[in-house]
Backbone atoms as SQL, in Angstrom:
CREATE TABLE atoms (id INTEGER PRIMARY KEY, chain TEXT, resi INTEGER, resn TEXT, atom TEXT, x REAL, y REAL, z REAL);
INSERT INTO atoms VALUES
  (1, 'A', 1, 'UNK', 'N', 11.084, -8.971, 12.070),
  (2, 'A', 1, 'UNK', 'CA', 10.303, -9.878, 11.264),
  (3, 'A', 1, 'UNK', 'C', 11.208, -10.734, 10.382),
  (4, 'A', 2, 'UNK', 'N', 11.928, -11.244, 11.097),
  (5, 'A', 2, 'UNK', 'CA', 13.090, -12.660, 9.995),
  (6, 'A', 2, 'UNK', 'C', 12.143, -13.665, 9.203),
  (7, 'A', 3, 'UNK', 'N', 10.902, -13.602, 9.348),
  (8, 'A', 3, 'UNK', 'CA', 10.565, -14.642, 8.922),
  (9, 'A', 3, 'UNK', 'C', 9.842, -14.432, 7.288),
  (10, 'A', 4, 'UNK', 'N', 9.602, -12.740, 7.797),
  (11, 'A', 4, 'UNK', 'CA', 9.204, -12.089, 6.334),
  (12, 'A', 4, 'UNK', 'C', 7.760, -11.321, 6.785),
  (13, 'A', 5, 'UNK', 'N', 7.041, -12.534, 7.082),
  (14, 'A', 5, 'UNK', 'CA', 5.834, -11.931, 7.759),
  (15, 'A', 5, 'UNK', 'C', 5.451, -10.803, 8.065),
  (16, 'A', 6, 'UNK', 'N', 4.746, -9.836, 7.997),
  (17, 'A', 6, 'UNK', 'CA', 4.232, -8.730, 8.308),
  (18, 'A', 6, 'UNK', 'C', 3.290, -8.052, 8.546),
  (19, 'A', 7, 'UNK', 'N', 3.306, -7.872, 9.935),
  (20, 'A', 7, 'UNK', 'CA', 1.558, -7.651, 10.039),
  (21, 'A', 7, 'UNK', 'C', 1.379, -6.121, 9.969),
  (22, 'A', 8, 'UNK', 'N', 1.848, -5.864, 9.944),
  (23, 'A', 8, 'UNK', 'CA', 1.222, -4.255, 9.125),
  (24, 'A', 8, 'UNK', 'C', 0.832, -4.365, 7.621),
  (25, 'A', 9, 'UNK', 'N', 1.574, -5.213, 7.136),
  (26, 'A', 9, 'UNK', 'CA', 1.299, -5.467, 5.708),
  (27, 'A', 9, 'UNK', 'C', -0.077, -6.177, 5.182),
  (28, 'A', 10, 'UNK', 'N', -0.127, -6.856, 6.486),
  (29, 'A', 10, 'UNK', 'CA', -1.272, -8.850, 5.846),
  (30, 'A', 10, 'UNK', 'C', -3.090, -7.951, 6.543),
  (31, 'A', 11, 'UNK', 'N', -2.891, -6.639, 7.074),
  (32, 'A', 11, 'UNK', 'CA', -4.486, -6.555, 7.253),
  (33, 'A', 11, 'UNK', 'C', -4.890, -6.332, 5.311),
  (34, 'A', 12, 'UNK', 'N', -6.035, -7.417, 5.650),
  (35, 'A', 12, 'UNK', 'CA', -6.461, -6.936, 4.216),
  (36, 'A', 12, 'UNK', 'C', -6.326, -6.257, 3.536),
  (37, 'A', 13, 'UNK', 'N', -7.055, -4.654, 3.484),
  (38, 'A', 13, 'UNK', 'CA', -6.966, -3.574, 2.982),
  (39, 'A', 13, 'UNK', 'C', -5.993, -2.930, 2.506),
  (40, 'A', 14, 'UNK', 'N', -4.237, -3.119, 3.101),
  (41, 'A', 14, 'UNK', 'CA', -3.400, -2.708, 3.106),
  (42, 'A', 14, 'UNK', 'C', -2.702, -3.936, 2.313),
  (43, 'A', 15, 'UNK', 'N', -3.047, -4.869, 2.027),
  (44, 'A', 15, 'UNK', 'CA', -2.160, -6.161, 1.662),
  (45, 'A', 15, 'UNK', 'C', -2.921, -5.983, 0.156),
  (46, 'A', 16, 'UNK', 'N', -4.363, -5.812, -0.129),
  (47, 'A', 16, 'UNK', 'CA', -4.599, -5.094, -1.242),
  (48, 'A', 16, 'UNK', 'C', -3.695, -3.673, -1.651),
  (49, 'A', 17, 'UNK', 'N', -3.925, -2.549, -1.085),
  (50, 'A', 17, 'UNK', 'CA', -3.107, -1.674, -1.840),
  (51, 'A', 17, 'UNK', 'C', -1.707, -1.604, -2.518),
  (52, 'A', 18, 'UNK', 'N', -0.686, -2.615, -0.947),
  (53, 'A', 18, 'UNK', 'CA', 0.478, -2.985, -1.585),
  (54, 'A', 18, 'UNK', 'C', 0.563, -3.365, -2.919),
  (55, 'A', 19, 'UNK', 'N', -0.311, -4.965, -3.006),
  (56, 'A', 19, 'UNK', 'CA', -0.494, -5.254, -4.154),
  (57, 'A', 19, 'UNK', 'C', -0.546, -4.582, -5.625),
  (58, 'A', 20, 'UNK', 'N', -2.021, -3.677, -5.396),
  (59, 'A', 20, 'UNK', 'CA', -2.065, -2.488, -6.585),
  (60, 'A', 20, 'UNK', 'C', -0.845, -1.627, -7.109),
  (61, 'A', 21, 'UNK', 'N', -0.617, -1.413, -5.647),
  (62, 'A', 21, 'UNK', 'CA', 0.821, -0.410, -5.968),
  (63, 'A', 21, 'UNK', 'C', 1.842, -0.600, -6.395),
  (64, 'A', 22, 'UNK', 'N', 2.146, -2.104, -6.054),
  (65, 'A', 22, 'UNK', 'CA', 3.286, -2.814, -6.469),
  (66, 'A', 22, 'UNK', 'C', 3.147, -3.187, -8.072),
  (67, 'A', 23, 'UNK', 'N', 1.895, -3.371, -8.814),
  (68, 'A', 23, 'UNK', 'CA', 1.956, -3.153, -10.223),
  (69, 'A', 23, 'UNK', 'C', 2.182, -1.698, -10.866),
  (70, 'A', 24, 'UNK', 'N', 2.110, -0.681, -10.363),
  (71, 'A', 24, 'UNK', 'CA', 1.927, 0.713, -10.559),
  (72, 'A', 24, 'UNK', 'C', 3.434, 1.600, -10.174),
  (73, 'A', 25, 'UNK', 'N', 3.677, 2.363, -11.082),
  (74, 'A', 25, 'UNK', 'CA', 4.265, 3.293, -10.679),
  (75, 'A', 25, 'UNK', 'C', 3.714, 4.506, -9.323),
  (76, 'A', 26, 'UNK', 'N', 2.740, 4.684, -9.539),
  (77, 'A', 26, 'UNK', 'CA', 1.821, 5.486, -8.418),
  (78, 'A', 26, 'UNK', 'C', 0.382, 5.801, -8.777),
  (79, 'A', 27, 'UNK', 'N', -0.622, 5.633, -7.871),
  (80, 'A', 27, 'UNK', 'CA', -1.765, 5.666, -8.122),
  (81, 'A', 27, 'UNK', 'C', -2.233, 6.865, -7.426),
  (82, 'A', 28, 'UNK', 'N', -3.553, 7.988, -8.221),
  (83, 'A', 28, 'UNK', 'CA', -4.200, 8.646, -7.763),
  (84, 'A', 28, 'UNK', 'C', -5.652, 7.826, -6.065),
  (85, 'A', 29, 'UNK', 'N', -5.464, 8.809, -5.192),
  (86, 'A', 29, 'UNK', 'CA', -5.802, 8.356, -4.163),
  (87, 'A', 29, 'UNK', 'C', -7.271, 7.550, -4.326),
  (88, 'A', 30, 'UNK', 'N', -8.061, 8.344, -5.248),
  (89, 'A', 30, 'UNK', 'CA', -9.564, 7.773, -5.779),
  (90, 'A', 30, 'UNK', 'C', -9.411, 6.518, -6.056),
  (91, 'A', 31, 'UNK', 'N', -8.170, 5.803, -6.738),
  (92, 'A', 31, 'UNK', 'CA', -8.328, 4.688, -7.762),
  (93, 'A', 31, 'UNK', 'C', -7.910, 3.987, -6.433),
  (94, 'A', 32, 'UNK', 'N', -7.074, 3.938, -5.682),
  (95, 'A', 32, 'UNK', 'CA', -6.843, 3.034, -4.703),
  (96, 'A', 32, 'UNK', 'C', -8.427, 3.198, -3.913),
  (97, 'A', 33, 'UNK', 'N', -8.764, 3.685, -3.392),
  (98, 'A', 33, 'UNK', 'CA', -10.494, 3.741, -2.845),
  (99, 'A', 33, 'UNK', 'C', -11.160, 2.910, -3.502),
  (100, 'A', 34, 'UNK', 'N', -11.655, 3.412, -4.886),
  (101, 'A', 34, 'UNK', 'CA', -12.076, 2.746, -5.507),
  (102, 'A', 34, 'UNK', 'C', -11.724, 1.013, -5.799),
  (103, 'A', 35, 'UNK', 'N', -10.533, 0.884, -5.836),
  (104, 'A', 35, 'UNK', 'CA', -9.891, -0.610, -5.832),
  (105, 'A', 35, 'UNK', 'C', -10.440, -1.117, -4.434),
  (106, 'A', 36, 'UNK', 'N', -10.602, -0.700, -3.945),
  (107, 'A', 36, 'UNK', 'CA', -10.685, -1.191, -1.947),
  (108, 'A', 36, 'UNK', 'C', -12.326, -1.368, -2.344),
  (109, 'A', 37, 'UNK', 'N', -13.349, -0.271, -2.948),
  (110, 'A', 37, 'UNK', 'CA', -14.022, -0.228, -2.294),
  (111, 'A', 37, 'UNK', 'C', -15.132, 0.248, -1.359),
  (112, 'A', 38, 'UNK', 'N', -14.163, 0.963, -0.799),
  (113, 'A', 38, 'UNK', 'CA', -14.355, 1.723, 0.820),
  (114, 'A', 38, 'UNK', 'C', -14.330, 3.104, 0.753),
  (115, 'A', 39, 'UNK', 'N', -14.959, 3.518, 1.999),
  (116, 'A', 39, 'UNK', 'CA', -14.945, 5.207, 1.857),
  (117, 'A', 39, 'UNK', 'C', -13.423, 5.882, 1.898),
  (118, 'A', 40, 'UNK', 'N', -13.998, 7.248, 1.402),
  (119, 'A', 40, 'UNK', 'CA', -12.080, 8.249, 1.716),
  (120, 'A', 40, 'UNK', 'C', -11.905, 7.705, 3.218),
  (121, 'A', 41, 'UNK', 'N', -12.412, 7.583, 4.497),
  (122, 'A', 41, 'UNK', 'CA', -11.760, 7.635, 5.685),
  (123, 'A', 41, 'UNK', 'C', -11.109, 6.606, 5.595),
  (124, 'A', 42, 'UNK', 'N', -11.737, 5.349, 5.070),
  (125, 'A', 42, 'UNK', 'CA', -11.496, 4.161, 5.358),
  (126, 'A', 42, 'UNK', 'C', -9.849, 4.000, 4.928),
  (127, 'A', 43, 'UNK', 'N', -9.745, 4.487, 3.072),
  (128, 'A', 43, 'UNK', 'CA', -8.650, 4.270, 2.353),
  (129, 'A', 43, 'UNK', 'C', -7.444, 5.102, 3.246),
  (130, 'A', 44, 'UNK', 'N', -8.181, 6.399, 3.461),
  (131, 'A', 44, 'UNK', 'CA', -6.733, 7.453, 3.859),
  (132, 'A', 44, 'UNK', 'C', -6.477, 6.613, 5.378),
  (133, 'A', 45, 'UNK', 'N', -7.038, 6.167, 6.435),
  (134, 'A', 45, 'UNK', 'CA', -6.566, 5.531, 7.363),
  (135, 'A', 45, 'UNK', 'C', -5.749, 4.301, 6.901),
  (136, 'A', 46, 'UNK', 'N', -5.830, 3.979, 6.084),
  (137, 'A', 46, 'UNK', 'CA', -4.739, 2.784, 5.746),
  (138, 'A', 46, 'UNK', 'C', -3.888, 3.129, 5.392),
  (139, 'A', 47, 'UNK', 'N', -3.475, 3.980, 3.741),
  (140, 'A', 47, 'UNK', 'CA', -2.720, 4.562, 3.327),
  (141, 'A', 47, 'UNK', 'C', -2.079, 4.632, 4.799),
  (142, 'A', 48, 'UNK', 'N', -2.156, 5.637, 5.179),
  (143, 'A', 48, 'UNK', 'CA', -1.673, 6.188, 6.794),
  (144, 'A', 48, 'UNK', 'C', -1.041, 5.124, 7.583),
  (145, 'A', 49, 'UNK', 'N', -1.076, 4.447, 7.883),
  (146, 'A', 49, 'UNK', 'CA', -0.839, 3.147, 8.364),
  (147, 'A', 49, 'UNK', 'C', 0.376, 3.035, 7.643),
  (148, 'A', 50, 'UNK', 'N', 0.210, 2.352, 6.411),
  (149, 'A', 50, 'UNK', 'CA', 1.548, 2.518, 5.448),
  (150, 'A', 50, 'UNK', 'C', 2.401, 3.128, 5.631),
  (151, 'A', 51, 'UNK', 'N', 1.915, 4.807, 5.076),
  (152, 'A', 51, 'UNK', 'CA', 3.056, 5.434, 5.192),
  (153, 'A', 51, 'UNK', 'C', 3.699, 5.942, 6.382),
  (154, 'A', 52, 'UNK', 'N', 3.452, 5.465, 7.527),
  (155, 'A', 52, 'UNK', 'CA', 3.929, 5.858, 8.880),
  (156, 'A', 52, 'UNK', 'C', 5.107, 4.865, 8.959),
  (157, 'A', 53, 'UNK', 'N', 4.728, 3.237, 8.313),
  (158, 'A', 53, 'UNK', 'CA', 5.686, 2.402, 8.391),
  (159, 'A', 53, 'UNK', 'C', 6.523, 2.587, 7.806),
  (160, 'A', 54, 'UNK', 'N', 6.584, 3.847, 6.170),
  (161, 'A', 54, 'UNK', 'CA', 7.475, 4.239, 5.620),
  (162, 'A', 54, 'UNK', 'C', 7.358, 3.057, 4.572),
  (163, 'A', 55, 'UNK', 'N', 6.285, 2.406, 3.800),
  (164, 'A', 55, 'UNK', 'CA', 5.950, 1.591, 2.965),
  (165, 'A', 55, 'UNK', 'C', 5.506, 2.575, 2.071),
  (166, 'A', 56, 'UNK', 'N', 4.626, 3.800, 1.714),
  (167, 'A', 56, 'UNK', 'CA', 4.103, 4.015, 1.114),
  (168, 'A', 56, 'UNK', 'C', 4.295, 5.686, 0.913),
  (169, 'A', 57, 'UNK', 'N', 4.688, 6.392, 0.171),
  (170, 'A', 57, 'UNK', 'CA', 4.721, 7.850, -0.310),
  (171, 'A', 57, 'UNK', 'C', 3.773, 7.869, -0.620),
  (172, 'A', 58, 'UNK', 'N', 3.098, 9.475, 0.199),
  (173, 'A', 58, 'UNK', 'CA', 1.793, 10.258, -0.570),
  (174, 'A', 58, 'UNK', 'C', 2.262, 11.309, -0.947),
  (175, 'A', 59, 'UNK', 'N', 1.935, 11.743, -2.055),
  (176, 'A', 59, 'UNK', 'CA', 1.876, 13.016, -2.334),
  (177, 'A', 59, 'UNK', 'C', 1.041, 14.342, -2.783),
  (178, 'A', 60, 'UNK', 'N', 0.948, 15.628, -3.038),
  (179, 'A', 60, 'UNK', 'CA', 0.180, 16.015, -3.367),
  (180, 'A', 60, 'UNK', 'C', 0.653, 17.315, -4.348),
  (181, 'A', 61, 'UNK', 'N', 1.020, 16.413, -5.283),
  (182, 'A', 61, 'UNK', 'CA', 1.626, 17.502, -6.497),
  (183, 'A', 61, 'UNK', 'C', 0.747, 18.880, -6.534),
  (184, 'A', 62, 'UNK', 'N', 1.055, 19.994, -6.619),
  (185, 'A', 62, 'UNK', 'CA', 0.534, 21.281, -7.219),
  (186, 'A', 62, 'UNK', 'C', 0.589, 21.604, -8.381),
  (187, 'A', 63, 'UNK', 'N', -0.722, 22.073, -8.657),
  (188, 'A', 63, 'UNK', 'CA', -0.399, 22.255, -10.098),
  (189, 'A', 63, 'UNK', 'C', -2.237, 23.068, -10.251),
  (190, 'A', 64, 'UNK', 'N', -3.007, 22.994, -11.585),
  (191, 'A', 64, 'UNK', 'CA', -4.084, 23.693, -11.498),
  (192, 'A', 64, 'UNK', 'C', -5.326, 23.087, -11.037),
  (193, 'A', 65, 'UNK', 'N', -6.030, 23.883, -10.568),
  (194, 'A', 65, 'UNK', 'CA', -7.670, 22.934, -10.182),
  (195, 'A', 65, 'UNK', 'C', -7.311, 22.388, -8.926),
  (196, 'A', 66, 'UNK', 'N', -7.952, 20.906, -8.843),
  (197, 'A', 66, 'UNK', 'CA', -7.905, 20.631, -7.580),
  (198, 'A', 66, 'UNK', 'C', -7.030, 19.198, -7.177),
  (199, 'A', 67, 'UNK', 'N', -6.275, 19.797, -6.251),
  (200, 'A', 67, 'UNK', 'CA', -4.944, 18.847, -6.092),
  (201, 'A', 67, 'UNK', 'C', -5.693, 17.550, -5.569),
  (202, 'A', 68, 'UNK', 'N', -4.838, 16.411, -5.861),
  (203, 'A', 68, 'UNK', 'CA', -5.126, 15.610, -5.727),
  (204, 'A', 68, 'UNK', 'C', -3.775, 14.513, -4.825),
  (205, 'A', 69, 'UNK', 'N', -4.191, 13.311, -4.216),
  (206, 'A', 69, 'UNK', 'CA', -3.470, 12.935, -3.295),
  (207, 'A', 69, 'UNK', 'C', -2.932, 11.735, -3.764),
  (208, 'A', 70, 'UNK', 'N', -1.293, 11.271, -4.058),
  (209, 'A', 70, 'UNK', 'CA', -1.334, 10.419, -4.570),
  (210, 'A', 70, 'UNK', 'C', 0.116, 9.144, -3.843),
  (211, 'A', 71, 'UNK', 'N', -0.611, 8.061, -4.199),
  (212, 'A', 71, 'UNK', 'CA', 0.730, 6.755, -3.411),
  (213, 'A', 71, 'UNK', 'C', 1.505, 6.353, -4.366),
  (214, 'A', 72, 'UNK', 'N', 2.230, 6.256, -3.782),
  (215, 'A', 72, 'UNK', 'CA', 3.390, 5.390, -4.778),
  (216, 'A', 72, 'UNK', 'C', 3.926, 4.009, -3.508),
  (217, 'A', 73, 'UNK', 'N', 4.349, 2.857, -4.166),
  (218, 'A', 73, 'UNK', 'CA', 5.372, 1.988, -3.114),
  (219, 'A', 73, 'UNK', 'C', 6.408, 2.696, -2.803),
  (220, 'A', 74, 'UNK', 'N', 7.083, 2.798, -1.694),
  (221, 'A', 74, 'UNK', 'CA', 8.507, 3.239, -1.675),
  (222, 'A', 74, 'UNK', 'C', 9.163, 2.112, -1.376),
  (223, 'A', 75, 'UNK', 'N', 10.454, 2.367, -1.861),
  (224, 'A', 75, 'UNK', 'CA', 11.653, 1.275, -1.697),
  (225, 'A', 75, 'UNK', 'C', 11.442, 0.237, -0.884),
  (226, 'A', 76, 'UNK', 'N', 11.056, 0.678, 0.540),
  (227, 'A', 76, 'UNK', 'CA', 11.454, -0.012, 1.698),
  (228, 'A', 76, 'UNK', 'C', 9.552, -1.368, 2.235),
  (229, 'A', 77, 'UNK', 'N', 8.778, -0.043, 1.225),
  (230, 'A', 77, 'UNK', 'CA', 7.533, -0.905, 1.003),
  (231, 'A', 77, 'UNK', 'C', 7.692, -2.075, -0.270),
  (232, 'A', 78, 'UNK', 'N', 8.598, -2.100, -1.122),
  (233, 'A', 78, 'UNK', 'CA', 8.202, -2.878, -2.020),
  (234, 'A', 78, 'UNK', 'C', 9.137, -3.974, -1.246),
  (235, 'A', 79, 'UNK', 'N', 9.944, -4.024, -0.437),
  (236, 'A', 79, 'UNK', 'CA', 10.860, -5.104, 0.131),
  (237, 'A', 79, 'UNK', 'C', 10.064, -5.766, 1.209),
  (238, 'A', 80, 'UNK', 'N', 9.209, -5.032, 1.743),
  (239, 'A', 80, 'UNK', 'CA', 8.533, -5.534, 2.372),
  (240, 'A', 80, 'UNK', 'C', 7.015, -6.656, 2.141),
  (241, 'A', 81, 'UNK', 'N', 6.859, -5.805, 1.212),
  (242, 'A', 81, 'UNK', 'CA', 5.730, -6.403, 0.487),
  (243, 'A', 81, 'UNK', 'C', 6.110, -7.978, -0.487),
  (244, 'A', 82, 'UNK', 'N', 7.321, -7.842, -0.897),
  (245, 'A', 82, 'UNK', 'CA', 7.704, -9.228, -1.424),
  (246, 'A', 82, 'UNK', 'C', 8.123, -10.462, -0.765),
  (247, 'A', 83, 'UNK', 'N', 8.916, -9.551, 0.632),
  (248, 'A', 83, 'UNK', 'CA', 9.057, -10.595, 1.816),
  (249, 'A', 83, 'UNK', 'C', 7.768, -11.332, 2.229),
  (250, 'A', 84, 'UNK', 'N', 6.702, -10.550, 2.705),
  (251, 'A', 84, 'UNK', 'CA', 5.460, -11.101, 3.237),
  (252, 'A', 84, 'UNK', 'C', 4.760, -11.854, 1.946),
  (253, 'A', 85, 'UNK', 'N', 5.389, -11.368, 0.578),
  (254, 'A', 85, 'UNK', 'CA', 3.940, -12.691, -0.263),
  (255, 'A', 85, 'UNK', 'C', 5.068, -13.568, -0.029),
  (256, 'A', 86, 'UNK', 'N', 6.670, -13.653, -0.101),
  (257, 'A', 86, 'UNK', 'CA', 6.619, -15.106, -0.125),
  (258, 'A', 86, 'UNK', 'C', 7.078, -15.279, 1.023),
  (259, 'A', 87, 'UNK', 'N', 6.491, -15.016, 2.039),
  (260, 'A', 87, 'UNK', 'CA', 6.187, -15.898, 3.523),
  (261, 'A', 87, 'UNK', 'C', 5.138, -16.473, 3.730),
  (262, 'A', 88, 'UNK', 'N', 4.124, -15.727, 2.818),
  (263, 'A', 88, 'UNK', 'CA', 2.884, -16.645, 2.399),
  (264, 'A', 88, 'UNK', 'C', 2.752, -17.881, 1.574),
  (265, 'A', 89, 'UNK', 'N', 3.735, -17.707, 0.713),
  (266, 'A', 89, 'UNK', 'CA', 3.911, -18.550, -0.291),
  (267, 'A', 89, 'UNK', 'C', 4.124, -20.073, 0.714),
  (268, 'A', 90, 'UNK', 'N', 5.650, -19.706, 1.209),
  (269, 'A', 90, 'UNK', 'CA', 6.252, -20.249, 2.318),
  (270, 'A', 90, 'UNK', 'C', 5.241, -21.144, 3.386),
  (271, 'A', 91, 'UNK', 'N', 4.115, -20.458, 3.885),
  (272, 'A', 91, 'UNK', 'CA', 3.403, -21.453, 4.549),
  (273, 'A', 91, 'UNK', 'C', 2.770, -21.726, 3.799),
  (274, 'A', 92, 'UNK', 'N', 2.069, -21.511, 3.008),
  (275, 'A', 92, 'UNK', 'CA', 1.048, -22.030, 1.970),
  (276, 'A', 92, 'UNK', 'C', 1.515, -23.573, 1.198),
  (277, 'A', 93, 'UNK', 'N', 2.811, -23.593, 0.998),
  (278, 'A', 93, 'UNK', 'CA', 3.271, -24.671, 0.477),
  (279, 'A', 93, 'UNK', 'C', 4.122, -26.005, 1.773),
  (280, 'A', 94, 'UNK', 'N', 3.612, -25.141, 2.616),
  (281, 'A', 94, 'UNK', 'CA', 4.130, -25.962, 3.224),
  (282, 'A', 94, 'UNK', 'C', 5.762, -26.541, 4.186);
C-alpha cells in the first residue's frame, strides 16, 4: 500500500474505531460498541479484523468481578491509520 490507502482500515466501522482509538490510550470493549453503535458480534468482528492485521491490541486484564475486553492502537495501527487519513486528505484535495 505505497500510496497509504488502506482497505482494511477505510471499511467504516473500523475507520471509526481507529479513529476513537487513536484519541485514547485504550478503550473498554463496551465504549467502542457503544461508539459504533452496533451489537457485541458486530464490534468484536471488527476489532478482529484489526487485530489480525496487527492494528489493534485486545486485552483482557484479570483482576476481580467480571473481566472485561479491552483495545488499544498498536504501533503499527497508529502508522497505519495516519497514512490512510492523509491519503484521504490527499485525494480529497486533490
Amino acid at each position: 500500500m505505497s500510496s497509504g490507502f488502506n482497505e482494511v482500515i477505510h471499511a467504516p466501522n473500523r475507520l471509526r474505531i481507529c479513529a476513537f482509538l487513536s484519541a485514547l490510550d485504550r478503550a473498554e470493549f463496551g465504549a467502542v460498541r457503544d461508539m459504533l453503535g452496533v451489537a457485541d458480534s458486530v464490534a468484536s468482528k471488527q476489532l478482529k479484523v484489526l487485530e489480525d492485521a496487527g492494528y489493534v491490541k485486545l486485552t483482557k486484564p484479570r483482576g476481580r468481578g467480571r473481566v472485561k475486553t479491552w483495545a488499544e492502537l498498536a504501533p503499527a495501527g497508529k502508522a497505519a491509520y495516519a497514512a490512510h487519513v492523509a491519503a484521504l486528505k490527499a485525494l480529497v484535495e486533490g
